[in-house]
OpenMM code with the backbone's topology and positions (N, CA, C; nanometers):
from openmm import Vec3, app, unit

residues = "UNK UNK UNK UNK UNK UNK UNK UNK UNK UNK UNK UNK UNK UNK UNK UNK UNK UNK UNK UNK UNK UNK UNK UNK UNK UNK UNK UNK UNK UNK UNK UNK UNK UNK UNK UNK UNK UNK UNK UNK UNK UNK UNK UNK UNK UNK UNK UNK UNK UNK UNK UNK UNK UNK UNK UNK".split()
positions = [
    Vec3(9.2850, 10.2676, 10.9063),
    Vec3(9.2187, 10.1380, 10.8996),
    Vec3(9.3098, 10.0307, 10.9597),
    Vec3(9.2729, 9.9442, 11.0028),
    Vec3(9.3624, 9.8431, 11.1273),
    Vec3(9.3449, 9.6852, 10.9601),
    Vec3(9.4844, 9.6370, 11.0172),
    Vec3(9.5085, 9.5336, 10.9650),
    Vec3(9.4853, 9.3874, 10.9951),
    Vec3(9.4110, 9.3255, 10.9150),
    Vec3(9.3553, 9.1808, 10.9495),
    Vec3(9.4066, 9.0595, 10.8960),
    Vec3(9.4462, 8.9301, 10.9158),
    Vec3(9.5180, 8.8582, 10.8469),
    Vec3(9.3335, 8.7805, 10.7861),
    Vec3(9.3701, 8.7178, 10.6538),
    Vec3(9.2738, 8.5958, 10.5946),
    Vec3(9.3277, 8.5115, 10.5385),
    Vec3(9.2793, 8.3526, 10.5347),
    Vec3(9.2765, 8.2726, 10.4922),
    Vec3(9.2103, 8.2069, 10.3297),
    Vec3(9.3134, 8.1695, 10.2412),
    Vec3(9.2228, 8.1497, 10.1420),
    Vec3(9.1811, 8.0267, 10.1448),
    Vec3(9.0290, 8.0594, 10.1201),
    Vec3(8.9594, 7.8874, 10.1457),
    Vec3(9.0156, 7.7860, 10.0174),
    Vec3(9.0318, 7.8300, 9.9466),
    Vec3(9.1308, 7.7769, 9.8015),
    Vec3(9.2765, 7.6518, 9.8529),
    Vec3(9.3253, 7.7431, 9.8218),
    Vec3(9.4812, 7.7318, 9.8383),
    Vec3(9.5341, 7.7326, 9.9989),
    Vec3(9.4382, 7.7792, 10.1318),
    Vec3(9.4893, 7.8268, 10.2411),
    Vec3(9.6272, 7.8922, 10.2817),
    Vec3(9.6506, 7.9990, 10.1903),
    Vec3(9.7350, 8.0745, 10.1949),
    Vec3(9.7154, 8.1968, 10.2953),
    Vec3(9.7656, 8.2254, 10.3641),
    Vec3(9.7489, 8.3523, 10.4610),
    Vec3(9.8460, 8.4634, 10.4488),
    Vec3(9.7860, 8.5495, 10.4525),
    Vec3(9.8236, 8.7199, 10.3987),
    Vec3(9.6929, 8.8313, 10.4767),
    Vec3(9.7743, 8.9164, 10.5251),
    Vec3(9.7305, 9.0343, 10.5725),
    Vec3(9.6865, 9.1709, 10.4796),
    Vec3(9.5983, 9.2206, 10.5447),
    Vec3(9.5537, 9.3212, 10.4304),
    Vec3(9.4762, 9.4270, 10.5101),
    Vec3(9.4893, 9.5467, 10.5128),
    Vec3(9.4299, 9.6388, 10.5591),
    Vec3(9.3143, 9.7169, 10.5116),
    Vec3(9.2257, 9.6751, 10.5704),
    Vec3(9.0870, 9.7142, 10.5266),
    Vec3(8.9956, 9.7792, 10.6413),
    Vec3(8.8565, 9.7850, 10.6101),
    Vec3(8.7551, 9.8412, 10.6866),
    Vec3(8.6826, 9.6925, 10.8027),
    Vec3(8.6871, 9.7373, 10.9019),
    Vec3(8.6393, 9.6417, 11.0169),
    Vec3(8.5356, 9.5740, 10.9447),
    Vec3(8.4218, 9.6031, 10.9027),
    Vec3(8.2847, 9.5209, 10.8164),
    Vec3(8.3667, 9.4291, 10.7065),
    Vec3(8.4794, 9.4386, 10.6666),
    Vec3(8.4940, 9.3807, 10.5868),
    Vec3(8.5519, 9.2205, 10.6032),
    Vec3(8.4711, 9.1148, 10.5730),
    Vec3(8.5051, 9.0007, 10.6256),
    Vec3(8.5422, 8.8692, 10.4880),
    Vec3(8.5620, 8.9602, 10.3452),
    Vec3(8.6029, 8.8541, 10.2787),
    Vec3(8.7331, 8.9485, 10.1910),
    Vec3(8.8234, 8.8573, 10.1387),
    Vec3(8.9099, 8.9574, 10.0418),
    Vec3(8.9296, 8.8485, 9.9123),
    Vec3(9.0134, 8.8878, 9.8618),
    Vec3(9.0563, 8.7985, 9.7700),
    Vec3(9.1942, 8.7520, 9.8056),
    Vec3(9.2578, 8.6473, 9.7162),
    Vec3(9.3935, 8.5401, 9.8126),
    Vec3(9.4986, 8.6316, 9.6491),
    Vec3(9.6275, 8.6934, 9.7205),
    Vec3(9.6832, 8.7313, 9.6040),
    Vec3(9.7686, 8.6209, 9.5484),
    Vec3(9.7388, 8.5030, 9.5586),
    Vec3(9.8175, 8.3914, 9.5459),
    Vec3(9.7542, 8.3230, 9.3936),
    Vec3(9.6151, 8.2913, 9.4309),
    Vec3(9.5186, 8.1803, 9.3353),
    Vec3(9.4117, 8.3145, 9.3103),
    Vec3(9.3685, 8.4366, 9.3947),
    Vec3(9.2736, 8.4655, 9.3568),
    Vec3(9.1075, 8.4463, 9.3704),
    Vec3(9.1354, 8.3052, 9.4729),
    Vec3(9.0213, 8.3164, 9.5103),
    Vec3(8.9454, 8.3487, 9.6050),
    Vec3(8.8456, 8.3158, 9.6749),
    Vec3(8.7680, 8.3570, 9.8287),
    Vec3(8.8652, 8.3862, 9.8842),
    Vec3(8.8709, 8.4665, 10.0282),
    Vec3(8.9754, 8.4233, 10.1550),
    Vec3(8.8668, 8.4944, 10.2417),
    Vec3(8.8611, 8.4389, 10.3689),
    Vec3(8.8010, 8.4597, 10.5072),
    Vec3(8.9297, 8.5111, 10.5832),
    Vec3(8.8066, 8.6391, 10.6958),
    Vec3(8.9139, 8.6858, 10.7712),
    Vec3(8.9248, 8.6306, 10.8920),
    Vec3(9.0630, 8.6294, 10.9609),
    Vec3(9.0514, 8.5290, 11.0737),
    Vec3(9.0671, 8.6177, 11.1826),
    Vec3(9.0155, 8.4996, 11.2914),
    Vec3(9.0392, 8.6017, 11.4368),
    Vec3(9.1323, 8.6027, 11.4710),
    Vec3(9.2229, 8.7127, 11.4914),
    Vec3(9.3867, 8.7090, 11.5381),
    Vec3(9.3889, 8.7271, 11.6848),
    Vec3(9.4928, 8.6651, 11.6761),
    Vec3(9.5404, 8.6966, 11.8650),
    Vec3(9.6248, 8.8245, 11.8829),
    Vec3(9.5797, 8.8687, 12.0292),
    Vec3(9.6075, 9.0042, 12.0357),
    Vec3(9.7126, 8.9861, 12.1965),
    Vec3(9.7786, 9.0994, 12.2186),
    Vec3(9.8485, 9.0490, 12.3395),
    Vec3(9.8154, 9.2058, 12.3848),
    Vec3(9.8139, 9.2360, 12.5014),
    Vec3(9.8549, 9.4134, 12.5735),
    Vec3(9.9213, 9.3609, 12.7140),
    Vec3(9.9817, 9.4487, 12.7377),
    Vec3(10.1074, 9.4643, 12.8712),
    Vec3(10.0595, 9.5223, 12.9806),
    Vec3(10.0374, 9.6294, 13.0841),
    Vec3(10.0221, 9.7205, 13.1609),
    Vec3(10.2106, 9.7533, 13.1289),
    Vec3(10.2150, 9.8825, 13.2051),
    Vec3(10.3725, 9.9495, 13.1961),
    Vec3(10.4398, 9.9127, 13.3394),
    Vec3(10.3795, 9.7937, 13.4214),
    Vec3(10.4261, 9.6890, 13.4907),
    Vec3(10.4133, 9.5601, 13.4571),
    Vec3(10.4337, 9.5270, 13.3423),
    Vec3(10.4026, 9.3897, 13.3013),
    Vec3(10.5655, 9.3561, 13.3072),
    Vec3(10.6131, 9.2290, 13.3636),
    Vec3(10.7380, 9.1865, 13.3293),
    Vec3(10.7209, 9.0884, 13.2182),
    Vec3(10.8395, 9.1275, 13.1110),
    Vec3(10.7950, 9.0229, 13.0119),
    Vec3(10.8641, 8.9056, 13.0513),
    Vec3(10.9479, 8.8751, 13.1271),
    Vec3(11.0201, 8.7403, 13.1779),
    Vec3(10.9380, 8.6546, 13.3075),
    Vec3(10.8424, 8.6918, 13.2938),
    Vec3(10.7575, 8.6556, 13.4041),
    Vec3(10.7031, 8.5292, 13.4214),
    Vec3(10.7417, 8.4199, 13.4565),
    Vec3(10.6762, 8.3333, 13.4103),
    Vec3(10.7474, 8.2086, 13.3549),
    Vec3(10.8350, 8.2589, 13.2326),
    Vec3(10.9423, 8.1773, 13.1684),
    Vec3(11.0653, 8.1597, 13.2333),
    Vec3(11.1256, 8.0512, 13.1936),
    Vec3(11.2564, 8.0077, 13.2344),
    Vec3(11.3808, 8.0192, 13.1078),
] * unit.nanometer
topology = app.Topology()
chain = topology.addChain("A")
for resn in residues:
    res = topology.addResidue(resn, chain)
    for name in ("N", "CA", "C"):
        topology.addAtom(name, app.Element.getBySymbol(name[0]), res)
């Protein structure tokens, strides 16, 4: 199962949790209440990607 970060609409505490793709609410282990899952940013390379490419 792939890992998703959420937001608690509460407290807006963010924590990751590994669950099932359909799954779009959890609980916040902070307060306990609601949390929404958020859209994360993703990065991929090719095995010619320079990672200094760009930056100074």
């Amino acid at each position: 199962m792939p890992i998703f970060e959420f937001k608690c609409l509460e407290c807006g505490h963010l924590f990751e949790r590994i669950c099932k793709t359909d799954q779009d609410r959890s609980t916040c282990p902070e307060c306990g209440d609601s949390a929404q899952r958020l859209v994360s940013v993703t990065a991929a390379c090719s095995s010619s990607c320079e990672l200094t490419s760009g930056f100074t």
